[in-house]
mmCIF file of the N, C-alpha and C atoms, coordinates in Angstrom:
data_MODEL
# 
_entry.id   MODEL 
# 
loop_
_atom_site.group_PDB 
_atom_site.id 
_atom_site.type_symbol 
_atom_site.label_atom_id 
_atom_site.label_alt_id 
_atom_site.label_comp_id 
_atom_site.label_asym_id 
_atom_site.label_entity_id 
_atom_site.label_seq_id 
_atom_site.pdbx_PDB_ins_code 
_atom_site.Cartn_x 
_atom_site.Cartn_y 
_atom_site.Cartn_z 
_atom_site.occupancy 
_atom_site.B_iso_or_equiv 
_atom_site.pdbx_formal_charge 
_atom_site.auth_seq_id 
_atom_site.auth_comp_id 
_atom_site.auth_asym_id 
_atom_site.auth_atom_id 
_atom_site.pdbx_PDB_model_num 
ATOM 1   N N  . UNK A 1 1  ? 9.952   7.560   0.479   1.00 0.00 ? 1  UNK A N  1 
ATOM 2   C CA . UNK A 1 1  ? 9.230   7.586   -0.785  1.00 0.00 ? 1  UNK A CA 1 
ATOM 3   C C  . UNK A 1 1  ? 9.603   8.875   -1.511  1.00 0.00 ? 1  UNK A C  1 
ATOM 4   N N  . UNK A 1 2  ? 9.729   8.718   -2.772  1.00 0.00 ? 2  UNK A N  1 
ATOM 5   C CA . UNK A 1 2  ? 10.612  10.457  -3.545  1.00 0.00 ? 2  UNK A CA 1 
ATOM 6   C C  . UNK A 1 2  ? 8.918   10.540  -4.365  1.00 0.00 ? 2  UNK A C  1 
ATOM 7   N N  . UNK A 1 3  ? 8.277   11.254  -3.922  1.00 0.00 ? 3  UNK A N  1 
ATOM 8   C CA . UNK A 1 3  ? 7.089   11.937  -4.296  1.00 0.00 ? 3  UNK A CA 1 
ATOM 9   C C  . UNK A 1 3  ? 7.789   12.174  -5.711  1.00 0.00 ? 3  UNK A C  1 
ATOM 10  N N  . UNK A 1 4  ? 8.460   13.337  -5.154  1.00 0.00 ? 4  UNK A N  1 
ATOM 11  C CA . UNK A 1 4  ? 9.052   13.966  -6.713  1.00 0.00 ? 4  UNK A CA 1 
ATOM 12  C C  . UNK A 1 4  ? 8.824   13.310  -7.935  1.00 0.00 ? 4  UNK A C  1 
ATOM 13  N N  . UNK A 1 5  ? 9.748   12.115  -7.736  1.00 0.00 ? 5  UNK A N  1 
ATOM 14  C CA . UNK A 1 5  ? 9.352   11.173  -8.758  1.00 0.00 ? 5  UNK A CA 1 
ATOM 15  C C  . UNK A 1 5  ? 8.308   11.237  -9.487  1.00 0.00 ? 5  UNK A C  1 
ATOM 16  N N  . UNK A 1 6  ? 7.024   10.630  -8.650  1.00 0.00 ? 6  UNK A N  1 
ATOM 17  C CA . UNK A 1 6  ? 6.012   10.577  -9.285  1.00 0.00 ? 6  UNK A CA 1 
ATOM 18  C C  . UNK A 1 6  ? 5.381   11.879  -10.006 1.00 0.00 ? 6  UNK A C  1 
ATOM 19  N N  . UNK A 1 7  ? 5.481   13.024  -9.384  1.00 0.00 ? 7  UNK A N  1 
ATOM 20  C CA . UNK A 1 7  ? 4.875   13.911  -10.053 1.00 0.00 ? 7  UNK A CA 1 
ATOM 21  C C  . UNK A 1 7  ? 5.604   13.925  -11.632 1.00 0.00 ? 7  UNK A C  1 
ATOM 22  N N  . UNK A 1 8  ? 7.107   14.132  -11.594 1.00 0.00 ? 8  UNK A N  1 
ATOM 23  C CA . UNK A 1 8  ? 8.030   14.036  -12.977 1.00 0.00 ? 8  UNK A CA 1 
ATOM 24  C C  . UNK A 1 8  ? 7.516   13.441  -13.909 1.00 0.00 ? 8  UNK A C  1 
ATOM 25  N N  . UNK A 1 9  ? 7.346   11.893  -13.481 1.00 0.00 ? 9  UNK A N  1 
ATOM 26  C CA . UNK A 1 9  ? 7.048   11.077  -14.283 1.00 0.00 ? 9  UNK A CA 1 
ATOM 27  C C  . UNK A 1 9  ? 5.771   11.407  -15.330 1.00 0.00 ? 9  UNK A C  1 
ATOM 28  N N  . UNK A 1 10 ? 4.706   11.506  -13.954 1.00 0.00 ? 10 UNK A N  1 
ATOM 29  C CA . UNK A 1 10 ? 3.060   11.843  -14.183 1.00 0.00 ? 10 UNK A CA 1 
ATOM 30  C C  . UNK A 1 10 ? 3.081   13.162  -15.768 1.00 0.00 ? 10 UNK A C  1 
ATOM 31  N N  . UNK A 1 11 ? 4.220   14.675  -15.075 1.00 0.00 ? 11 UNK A N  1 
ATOM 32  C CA . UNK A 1 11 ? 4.126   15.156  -16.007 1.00 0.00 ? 11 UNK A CA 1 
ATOM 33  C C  . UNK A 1 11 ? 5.115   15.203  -17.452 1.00 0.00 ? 11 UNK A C  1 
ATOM 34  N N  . UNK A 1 12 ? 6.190   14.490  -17.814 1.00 0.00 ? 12 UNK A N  1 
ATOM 35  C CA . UNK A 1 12 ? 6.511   13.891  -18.564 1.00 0.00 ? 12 UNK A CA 1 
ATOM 36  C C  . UNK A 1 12 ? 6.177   12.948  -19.514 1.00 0.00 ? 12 UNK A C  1 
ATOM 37  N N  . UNK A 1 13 ? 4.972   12.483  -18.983 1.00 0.00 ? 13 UNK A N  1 
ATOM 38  C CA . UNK A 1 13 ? 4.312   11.412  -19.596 1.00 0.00 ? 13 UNK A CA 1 
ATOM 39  C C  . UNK A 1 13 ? 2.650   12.366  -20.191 1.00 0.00 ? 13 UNK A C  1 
ATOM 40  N N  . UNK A 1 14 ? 2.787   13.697  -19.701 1.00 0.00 ? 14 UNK A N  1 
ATOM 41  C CA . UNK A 1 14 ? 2.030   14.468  -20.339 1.00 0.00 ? 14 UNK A CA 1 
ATOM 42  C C  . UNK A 1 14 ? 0.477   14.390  -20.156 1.00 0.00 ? 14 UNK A C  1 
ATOM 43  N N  . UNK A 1 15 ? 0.395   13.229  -18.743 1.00 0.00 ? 15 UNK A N  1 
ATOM 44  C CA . UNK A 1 15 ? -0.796  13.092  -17.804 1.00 0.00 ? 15 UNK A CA 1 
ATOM 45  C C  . UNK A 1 15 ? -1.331  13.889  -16.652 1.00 0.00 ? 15 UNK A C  1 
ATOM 46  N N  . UNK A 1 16 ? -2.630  14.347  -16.515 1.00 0.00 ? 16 UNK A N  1 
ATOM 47  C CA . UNK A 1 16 ? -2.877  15.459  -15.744 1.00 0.00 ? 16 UNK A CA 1 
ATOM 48  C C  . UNK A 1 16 ? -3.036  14.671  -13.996 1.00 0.00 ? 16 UNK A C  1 
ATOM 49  N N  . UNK A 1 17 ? -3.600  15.269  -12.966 1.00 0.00 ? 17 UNK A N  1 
ATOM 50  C CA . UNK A 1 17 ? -3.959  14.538  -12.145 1.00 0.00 ? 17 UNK A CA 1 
ATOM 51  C C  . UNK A 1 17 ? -5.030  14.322  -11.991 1.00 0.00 ? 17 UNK A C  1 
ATOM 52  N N  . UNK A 1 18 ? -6.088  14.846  -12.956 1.00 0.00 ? 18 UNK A N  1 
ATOM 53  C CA . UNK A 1 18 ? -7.125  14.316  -13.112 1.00 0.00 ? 18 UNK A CA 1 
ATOM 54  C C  . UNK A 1 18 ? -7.779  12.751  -13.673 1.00 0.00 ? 18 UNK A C  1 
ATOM 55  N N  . UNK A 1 19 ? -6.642  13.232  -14.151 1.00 0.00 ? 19 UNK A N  1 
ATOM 56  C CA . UNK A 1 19 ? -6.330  11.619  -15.450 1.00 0.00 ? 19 UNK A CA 1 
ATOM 57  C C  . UNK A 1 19 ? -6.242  10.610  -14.803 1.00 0.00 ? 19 UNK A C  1 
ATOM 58  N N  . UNK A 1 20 ? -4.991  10.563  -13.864 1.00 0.00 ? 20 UNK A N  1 
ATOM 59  C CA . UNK A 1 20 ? -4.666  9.326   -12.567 1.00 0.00 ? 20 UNK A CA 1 
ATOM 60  C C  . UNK A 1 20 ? -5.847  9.665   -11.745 1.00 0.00 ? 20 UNK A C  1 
ATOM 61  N N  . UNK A 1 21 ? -6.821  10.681  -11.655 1.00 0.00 ? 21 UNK A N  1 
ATOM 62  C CA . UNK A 1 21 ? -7.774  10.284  -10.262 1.00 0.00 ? 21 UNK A CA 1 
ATOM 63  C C  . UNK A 1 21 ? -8.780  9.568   -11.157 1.00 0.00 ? 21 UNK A C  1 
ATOM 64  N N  . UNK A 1 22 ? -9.206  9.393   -12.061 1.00 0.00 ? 22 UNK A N  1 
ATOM 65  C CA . UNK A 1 22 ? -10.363 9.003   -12.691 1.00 0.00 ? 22 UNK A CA 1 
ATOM 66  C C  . UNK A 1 22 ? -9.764  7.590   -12.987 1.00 0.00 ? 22 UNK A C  1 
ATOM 67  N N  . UNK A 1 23 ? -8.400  6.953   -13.403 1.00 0.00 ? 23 UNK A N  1 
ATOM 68  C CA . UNK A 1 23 ? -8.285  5.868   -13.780 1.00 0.00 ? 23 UNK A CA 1 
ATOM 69  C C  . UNK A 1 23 ? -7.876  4.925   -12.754 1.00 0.00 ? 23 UNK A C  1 
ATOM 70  N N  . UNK A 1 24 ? -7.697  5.510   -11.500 1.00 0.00 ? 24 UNK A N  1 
ATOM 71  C CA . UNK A 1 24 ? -7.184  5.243   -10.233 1.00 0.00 ? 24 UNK A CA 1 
ATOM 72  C C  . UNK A 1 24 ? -8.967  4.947   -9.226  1.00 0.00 ? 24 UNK A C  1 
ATOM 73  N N  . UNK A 1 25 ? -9.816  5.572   -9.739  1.00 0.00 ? 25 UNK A N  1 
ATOM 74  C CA . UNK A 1 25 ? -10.907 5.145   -8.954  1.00 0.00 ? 25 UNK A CA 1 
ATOM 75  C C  . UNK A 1 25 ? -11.757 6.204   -8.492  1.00 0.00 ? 25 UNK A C  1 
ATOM 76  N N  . UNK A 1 26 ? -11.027 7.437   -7.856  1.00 0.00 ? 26 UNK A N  1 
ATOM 77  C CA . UNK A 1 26 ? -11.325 8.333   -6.992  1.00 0.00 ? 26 UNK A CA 1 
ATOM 78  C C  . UNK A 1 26 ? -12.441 8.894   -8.084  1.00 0.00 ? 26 UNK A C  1 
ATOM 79  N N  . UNK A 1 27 ? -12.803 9.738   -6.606  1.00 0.00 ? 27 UNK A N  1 
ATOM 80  C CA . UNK A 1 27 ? -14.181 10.694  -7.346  1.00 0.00 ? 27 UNK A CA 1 
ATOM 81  C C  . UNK A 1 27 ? -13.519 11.815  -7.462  1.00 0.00 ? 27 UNK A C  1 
ATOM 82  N N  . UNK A 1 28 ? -12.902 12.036  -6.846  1.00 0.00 ? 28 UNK A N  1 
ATOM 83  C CA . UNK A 1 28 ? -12.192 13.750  -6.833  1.00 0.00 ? 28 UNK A CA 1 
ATOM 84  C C  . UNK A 1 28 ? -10.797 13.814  -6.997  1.00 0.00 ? 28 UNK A C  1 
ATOM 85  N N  . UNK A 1 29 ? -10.147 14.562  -7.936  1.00 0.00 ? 29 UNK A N  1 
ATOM 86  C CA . UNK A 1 29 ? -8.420  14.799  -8.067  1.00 0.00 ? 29 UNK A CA 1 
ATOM 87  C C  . UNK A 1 29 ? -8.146  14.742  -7.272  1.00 0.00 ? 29 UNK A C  1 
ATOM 88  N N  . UNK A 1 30 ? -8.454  15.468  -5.488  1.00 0.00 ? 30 UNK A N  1 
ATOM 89  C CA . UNK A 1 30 ? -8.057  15.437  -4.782  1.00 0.00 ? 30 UNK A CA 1 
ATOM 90  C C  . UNK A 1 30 ? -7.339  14.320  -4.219  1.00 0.00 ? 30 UNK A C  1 
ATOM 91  N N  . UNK A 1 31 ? -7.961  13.162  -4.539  1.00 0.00 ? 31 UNK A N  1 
ATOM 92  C CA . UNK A 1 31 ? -7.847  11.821  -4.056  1.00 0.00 ? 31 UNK A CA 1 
ATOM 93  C C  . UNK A 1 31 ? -6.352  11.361  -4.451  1.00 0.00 ? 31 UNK A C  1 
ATOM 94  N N  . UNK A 1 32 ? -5.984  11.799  -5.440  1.00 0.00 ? 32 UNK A N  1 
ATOM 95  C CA . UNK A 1 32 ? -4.568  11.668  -6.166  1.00 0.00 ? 32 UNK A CA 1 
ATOM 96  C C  . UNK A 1 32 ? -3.725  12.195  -5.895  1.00 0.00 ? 32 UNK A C  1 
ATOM 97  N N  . UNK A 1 33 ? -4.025  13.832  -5.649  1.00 0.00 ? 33 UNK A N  1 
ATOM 98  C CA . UNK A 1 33 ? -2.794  14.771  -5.150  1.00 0.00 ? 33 UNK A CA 1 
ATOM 99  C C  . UNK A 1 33 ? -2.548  14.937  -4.195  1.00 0.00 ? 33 UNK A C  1 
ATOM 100 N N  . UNK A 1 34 ? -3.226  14.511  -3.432  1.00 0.00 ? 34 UNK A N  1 
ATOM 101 C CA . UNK A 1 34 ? -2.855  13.977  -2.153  1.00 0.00 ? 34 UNK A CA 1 
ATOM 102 C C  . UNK A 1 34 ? -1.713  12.866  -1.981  1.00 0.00 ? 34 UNK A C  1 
ATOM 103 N N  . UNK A 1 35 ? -1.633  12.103  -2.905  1.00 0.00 ? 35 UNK A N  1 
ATOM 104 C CA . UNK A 1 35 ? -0.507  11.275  -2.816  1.00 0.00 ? 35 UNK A CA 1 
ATOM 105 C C  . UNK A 1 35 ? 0.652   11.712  -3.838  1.00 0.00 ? 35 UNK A C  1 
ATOM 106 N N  . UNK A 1 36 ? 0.548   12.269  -4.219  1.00 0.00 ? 36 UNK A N  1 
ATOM 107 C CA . UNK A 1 36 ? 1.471   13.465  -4.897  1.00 0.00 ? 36 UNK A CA 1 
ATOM 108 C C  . UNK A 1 36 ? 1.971   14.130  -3.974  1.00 0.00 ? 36 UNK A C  1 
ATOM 109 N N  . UNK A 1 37 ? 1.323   14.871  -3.145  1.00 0.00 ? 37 UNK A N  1 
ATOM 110 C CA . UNK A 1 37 ? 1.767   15.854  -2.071  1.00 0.00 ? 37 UNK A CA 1 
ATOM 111 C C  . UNK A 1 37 ? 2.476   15.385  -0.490  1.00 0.00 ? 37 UNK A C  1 
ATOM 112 N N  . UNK A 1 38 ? 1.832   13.516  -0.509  1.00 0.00 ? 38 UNK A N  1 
ATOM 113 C CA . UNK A 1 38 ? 2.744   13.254  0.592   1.00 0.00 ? 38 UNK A CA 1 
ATOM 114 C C  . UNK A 1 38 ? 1.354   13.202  1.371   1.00 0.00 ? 38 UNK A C  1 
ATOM 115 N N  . UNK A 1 39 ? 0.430   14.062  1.405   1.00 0.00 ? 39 UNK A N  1 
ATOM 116 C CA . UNK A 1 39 ? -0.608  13.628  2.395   1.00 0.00 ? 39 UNK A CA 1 
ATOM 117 C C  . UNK A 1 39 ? -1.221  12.375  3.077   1.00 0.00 ? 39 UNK A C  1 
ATOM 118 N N  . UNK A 1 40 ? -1.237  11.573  1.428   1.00 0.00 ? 40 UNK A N  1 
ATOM 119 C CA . UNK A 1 40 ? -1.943  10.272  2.117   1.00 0.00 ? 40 UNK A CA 1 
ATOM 120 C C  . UNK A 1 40 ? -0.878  9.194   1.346   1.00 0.00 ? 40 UNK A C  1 
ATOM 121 N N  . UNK A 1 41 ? -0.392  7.957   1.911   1.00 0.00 ? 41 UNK A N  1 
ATOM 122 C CA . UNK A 1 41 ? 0.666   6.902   1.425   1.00 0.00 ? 41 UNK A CA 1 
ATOM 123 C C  . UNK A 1 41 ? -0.695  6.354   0.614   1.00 0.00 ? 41 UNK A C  1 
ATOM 124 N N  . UNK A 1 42 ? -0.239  5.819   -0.537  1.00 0.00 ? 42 UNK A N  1 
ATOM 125 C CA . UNK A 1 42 ? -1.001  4.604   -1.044  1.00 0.00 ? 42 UNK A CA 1 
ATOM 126 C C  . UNK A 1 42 ? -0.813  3.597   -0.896  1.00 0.00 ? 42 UNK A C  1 
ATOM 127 N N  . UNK A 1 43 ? -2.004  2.768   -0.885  1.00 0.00 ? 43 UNK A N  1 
ATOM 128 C CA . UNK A 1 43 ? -1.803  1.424   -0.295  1.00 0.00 ? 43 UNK A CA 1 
ATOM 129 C C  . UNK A 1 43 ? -0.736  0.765   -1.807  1.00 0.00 ? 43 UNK A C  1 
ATOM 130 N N  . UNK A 1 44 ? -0.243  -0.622  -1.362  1.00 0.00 ? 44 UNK A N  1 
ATOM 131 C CA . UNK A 1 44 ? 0.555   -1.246  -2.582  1.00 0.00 ? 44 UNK A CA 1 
ATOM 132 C C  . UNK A 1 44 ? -0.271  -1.428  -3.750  1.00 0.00 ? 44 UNK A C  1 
ATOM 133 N N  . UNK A 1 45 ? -1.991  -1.925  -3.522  1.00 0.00 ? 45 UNK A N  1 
ATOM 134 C CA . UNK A 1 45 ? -2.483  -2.076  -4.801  1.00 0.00 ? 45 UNK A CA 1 
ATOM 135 C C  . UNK A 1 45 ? -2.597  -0.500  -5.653  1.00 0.00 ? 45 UNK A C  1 
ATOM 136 N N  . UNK A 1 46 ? -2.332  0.377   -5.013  1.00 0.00 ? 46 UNK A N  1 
ATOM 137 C CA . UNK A 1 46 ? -3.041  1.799   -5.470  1.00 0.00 ? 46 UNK A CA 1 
ATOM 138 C C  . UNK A 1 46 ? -0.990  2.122   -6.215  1.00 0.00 ? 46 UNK A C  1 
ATOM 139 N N  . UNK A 1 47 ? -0.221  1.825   -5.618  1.00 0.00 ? 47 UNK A N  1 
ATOM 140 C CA . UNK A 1 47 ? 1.133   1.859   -6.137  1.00 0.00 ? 47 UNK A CA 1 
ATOM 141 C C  . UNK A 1 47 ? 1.362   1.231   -7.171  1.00 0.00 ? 47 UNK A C  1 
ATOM 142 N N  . UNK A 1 48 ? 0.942   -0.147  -7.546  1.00 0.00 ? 48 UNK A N  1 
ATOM 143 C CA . UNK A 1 48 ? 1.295   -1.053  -8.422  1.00 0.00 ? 48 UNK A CA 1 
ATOM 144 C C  . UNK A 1 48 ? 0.391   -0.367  -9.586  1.00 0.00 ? 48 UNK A C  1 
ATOM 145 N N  . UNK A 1 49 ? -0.891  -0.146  -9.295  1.00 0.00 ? 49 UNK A N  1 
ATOM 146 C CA . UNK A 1 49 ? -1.360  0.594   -10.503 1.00 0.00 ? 49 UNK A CA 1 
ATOM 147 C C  . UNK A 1 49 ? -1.400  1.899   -11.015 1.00 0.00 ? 49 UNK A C  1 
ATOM 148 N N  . UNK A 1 50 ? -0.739  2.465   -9.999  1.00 0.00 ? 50 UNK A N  1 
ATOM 149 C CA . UNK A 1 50 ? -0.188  3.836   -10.336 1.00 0.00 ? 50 UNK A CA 1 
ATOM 150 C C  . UNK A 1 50 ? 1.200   3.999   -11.156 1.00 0.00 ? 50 UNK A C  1 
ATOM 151 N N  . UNK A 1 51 ? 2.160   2.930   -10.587 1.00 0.00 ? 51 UNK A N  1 
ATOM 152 C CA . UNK A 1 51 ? 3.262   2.821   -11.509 1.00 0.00 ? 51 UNK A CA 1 
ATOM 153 C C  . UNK A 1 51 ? 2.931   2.030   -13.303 1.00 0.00 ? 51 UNK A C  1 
ATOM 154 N N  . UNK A 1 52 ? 1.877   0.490   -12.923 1.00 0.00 ? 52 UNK A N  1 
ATOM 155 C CA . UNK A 1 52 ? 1.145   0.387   -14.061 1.00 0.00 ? 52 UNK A CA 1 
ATOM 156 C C  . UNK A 1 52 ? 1.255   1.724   -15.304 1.00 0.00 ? 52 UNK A C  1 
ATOM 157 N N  . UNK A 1 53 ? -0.059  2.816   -15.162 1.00 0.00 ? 53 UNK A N  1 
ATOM 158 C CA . UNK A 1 53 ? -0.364  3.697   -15.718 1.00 0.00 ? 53 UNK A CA 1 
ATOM 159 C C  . UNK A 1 53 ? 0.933   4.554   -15.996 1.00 0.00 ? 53 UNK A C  1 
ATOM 160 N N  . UNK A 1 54 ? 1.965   4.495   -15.523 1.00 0.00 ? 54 UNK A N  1 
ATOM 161 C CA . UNK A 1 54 ? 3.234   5.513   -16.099 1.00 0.00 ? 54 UNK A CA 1 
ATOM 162 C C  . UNK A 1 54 ? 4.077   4.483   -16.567 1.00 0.00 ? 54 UNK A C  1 
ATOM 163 N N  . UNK A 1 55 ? 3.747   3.386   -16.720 1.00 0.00 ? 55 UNK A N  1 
ATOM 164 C CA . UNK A 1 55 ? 4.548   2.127   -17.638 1.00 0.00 ? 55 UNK A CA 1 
ATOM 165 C C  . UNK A 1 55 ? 6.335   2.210   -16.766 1.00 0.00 ? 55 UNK A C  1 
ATOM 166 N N  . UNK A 1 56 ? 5.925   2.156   -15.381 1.00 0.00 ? 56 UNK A N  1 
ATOM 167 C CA . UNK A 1 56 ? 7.424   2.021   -14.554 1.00 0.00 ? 56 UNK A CA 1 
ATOM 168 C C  . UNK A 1 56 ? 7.313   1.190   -13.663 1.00 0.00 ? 56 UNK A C  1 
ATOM 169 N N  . UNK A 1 57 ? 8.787   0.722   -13.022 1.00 0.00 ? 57 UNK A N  1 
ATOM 170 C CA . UNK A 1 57 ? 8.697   -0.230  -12.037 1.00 0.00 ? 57 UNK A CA 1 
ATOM 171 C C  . UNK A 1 57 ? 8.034   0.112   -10.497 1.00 0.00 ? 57 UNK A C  1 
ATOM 172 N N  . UNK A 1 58 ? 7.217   -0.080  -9.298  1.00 0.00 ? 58 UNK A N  1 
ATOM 173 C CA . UNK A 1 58 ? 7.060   0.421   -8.284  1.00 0.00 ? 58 UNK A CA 1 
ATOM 174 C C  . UNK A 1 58 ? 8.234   1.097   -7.880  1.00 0.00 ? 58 UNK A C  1 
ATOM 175 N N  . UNK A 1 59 ? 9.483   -0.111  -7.481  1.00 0.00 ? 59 UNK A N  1 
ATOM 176 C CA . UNK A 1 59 ? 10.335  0.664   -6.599  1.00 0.00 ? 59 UNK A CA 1 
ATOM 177 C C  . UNK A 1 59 ? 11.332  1.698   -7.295  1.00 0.00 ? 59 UNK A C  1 
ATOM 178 N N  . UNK A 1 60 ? 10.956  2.225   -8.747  1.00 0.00 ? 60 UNK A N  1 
ATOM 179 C CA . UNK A 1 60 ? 11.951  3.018   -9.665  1.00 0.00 ? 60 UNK A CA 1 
ATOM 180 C C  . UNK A 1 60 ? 11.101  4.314   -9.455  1.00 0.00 ? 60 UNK A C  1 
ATOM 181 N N  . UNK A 1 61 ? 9.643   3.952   -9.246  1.00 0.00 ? 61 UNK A N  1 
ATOM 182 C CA . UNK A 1 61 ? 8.686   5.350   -9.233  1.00 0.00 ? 61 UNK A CA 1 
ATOM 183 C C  . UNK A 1 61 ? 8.605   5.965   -7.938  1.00 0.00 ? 61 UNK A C  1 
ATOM 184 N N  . UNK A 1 62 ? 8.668   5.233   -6.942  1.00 0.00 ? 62 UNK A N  1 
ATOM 185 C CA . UNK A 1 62 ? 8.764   5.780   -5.438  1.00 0.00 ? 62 UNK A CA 1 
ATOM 186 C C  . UNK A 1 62 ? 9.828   5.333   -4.377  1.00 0.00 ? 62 UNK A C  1 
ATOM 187 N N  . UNK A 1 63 ? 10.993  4.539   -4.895  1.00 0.00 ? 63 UNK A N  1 
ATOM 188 C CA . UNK A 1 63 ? 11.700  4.977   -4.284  1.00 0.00 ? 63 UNK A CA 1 
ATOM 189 C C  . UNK A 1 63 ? 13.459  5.240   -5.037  1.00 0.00 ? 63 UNK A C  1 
ATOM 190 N N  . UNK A 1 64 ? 13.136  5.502   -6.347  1.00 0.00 ? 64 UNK A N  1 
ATOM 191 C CA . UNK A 1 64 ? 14.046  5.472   -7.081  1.00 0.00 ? 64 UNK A CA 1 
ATOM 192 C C  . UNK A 1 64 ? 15.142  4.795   -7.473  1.00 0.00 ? 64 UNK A C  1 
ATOM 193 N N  . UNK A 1 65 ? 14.762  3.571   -7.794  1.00 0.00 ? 65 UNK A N  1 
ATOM 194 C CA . UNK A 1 65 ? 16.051  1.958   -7.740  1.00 0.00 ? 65 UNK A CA 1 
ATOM 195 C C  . UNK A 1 65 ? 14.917  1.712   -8.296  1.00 0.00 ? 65 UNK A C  1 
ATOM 196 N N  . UNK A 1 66 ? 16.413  1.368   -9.660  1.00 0.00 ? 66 UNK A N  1 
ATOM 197 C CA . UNK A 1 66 ? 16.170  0.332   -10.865 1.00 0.00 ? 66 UNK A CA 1 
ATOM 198 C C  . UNK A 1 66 ? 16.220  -1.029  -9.968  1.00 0.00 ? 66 UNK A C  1 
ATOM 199 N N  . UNK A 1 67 ? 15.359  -2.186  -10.636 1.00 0.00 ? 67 UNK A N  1 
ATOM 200 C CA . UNK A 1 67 ? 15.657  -3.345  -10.245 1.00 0.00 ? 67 UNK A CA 1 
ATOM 201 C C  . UNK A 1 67 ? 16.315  -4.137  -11.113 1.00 0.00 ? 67 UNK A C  1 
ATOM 202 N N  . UNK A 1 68 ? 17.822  -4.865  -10.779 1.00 0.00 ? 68 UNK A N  1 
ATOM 203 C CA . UNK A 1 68 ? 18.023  -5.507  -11.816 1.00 0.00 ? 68 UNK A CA 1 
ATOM 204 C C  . UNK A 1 68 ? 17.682  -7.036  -12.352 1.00 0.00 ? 68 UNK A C  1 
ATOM 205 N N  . UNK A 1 69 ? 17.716  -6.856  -13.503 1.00 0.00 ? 69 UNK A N  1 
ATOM 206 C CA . UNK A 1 69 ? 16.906  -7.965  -14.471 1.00 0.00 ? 69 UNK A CA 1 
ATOM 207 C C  . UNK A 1 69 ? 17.724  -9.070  -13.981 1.00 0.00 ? 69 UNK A C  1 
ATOM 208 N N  . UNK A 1 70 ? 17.091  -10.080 -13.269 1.00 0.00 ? 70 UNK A N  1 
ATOM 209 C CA . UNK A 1 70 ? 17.374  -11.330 -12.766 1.00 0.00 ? 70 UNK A CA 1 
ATOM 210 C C  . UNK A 1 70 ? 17.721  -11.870 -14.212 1.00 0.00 ? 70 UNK A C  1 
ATOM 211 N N  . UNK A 1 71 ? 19.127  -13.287 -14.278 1.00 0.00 ? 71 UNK A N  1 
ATOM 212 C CA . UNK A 1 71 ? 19.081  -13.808 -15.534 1.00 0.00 ? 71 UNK A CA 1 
ATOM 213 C C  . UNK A 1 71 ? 18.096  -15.016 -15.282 1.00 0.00 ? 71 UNK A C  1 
ATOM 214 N N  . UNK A 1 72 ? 18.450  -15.580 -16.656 1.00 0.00 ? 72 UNK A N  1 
ATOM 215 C CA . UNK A 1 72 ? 17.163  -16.547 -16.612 1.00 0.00 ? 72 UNK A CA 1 
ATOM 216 C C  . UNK A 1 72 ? 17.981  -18.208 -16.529 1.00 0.00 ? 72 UNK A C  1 
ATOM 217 N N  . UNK A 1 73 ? 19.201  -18.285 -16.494 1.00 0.00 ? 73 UNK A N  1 
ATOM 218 C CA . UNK A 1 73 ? 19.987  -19.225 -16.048 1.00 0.00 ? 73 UNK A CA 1 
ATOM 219 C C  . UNK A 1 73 ? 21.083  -19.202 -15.269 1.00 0.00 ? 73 UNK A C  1 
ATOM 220 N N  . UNK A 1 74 ? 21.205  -20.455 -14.933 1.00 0.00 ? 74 UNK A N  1 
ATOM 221 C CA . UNK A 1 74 ? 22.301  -20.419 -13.837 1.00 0.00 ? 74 UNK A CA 1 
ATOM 222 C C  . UNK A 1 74 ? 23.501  -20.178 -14.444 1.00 0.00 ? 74 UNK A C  1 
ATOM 223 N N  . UNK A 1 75 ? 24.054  -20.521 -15.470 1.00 0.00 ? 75 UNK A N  1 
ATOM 224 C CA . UNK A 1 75 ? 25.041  -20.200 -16.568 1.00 0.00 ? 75 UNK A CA 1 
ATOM 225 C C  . UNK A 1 75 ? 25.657  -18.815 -16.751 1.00 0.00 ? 75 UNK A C  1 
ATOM 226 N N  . UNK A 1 76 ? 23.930  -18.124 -16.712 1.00 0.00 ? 76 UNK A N  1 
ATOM 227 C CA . UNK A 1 76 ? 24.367  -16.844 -17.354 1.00 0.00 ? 76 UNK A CA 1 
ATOM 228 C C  . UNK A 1 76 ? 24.902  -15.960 -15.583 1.00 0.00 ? 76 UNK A C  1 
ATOM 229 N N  . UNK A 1 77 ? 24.622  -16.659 -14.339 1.00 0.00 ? 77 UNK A N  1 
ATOM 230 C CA . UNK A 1 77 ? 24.744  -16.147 -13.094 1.00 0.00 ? 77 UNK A CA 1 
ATOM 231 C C  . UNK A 1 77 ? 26.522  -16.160 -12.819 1.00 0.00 ? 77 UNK A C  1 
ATOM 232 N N  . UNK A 1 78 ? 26.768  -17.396 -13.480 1.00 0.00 ? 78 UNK A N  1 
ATOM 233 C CA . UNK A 1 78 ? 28.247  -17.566 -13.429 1.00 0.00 ? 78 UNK A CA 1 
ATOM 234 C C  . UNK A 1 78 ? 29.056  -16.643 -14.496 1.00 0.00 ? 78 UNK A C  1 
ATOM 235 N N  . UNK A 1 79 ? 28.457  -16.122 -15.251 1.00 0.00 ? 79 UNK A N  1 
ATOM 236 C CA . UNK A 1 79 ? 29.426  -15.440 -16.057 1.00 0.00 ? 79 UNK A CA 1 
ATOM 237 C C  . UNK A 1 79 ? 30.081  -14.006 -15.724 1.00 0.00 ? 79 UNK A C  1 
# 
């Protein structure tokens, strides 16, 4: 998991960690920077809405891979 990431993102996007602990659930920042810091893994629902809130893909925010855009026909698979 590239922590890093997430923190970048978090502060690029000009969000505190207070911000993700309050919209994330927790009672205390702590609850957040802790998964910032590597302390505690988040579960997938706590990932999906953590990447949610920084408008990124899961596996682009923690483990750094783009996913690529499946086409939408078989046509376009052959080309």
């Amino acid at each position: 998991m590239k922590l890093e990431n997430l923190r970048e993102e978090r502060i690029l996007q000009g969000k505190t960690q207070t911000y993700m602990a309050k919209k994330l659930g927790y009672k205390y920042t702590s609850g957040y920077a802790n998964i910032e810091m590597g302390r505690t893994k988040p579960s997938l629902e706590i990932a999906k809405h953590i990447a949610d809130l920084l408008n990124i893909g899961v596996q682009e925010l923690f483990f750094g891979q783009k996913l690529h855009k499946k086409s939408n026909s078989f046509e376009e698979d052959r080309s």
